[in-house]
C-alpha positions in Angstrom: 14.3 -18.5 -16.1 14.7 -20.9 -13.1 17.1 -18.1 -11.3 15.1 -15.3 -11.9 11.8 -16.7 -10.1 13.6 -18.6 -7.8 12.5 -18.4 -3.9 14.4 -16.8 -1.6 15.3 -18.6 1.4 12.7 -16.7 3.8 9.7 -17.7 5.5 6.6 -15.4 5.0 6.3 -15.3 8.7 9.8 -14.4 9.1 9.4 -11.4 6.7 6.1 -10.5 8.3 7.4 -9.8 11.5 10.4 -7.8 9.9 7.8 -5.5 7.9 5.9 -4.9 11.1 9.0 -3.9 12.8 9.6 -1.2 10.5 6.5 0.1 9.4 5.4 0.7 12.8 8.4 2.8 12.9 7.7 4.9 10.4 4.0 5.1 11.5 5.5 6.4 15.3 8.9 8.0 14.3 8.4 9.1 10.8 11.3 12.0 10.3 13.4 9.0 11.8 15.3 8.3 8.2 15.0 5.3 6.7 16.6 3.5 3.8 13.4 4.5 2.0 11.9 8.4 1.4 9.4 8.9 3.4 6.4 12.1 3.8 6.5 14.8 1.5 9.8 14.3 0.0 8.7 10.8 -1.1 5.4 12.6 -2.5 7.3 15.0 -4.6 9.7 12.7 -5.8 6.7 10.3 -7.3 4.8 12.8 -8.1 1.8 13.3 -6.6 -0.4 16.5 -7.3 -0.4 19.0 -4.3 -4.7 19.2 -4.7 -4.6 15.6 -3.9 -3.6 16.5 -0.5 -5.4 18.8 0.0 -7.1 18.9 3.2 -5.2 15.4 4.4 -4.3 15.2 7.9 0.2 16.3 8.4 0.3 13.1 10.4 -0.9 10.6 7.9 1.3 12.6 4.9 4.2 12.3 7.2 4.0 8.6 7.5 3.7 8.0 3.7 6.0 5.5 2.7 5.2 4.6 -0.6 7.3 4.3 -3.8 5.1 4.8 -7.0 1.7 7.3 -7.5 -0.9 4.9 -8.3 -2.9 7.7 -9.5 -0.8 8.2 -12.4 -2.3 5.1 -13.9 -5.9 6.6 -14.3 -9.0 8.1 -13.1 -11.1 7.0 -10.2 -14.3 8.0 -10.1 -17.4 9.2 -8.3 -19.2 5.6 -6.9 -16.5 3.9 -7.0 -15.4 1.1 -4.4 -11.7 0.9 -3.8 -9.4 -1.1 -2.0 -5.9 -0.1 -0.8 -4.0 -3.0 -0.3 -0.9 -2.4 2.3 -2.4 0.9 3.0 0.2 2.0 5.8 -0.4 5.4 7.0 -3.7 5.7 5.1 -2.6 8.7 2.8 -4.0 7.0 -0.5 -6.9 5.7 0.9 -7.5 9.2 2.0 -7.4 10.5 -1.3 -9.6 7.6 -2.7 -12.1 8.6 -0.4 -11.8 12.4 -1.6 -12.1 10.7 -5.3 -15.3 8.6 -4.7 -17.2 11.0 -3.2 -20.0 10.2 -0.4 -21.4 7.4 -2.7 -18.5 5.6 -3.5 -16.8 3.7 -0.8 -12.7 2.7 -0.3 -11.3 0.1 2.5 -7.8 0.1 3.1 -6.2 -2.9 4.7 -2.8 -3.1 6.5 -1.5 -5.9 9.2 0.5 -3.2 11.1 -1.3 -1.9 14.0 0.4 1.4 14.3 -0.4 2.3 11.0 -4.3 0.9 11.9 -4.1 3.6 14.3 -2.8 6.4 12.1 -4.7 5.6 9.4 -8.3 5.7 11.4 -7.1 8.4 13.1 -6.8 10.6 10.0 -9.6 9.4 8.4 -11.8 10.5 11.9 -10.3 13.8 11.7 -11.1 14.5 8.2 -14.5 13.2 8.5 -14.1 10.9 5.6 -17.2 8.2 7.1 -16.6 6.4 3.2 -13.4 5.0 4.1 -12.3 2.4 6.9 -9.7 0.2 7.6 -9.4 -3.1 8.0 -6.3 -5.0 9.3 -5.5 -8.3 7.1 -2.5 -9.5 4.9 -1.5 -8.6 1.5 -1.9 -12.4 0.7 -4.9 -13.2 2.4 -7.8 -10.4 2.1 -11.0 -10.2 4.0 -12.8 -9.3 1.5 -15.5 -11.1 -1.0 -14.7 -12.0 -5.0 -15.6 -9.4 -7.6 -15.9 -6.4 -4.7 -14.1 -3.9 -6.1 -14.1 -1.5 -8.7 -10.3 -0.9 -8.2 -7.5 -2.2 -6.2 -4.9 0.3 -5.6 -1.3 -0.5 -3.8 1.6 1.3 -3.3 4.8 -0.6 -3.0 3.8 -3.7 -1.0 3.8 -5.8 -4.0 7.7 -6.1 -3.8 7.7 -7.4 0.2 5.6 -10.2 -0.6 7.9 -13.4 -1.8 5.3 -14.9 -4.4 4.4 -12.2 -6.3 2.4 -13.9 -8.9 0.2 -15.7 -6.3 -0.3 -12.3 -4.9 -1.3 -10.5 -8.1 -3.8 -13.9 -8.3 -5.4 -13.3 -4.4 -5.9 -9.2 -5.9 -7.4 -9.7 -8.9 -10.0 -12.3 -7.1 -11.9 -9.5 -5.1 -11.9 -7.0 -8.5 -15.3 -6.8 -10.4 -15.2 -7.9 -14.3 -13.3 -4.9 -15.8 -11.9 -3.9 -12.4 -8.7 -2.0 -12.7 -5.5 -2.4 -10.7 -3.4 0.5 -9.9 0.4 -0.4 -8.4 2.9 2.0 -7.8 6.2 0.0 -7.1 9.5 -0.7 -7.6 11.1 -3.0 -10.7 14.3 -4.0 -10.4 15.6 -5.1 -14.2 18.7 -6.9 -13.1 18.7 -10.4 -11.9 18.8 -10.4 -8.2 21.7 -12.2 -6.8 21.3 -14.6 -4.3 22.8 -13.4 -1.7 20.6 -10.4 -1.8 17.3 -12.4 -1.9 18.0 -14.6 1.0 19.0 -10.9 2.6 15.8 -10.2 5.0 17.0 -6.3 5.6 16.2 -5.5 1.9 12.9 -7.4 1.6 11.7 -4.7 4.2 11.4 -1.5 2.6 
């Protein structure tokens, strides 16, 4: 047990800066290639629906880096409030705001700027005035307790280091019988240490 949650040998601020470094990448080069599927090949690998991008800005599919389809979990409905938590490019967000409808409401929140910027931009140009974005950390939200009626995230969860005290800080600003929807990665092997103490692979 001790080995498996063991820390690695990282600072958050550290890793922070790393994360920045190369999600602003993909936010300003995304057909780059990264170690990670990005746009619409990562889309149709996790399959997402093609209506559910419908009408979504090229740019902000382009940028999507995510590695799970939150969506999968369940519905989200007219009304609702949503929060994307590491929203990056703003794709997800997007569609939460297509999903809630003009009386629902959905915040994404991100701490890369470039993303910020691609994000907003997208949600400008579809006219979507239900969602905004907000930059803050994964670990530390600007938002109020019992705010939301879901919190959706799309592999963020596995670049924080304390995962647990993560899922804690998420589930404080969910309503009683919120829902949480996380697409991610789970690795079933033990980590070795080598490769947790490895910043390159924390970052994508």
């Amino acid at each position: 047990m001790g080995k498996f949650n063991s820390m690695p040998n990282i600072s958050e601020d550290d890793l922070r800066v790393e994360i920045r470094k190369e999600y602003a990448n993909v936010a300003l080069d995304p057909h780059k290639g990264y170690h990670f599927h990005t746009g619409r090949d990562a889309l149709g690998i996790i399959g997402y629906d093609e209506s559910l991008l419908e009408g979504l800005p090229e740019a902000n599919i382009a940028s999507f880096a995510g590695t799970g389809n939150p969506f999968m979990l369940g519905p989200i409905n007219t009304g609702d409030i949503v929060v994307d938590i590491g929203s990056g490019s703003g794709l997800d967000a997007l569609i939460a705001s297509k999903l809630v409808g003009p009386g629902g409401r959905v915040i994404g929140i991100d701490m890369t700027p470039e993303m910020l910027s691609k994000a907003q931009a997208g949600a400008k140009e579809m006219g979507a005035a239900n969602v905004e974005f907000r930059k803050g950390l994964v670990e530390d939200l600007p938002l109020p307790d019992n705010f939301a009626d879901f919190v959706i995230s799309n592999g963020v969860l596995n670049l924080t280091l304390n995962k647990v005290d993560t899922l804690r800080k998420w589930a404080r600003i969910l309503k009683p019988n919120g829902r949480l929807y996380i697409g991610d990665i789970l690795v079933s092997k033990t980590v070795p240490e080598s490769a947790m103490d490895d910043i390159a692979l924390w970052t994508g």
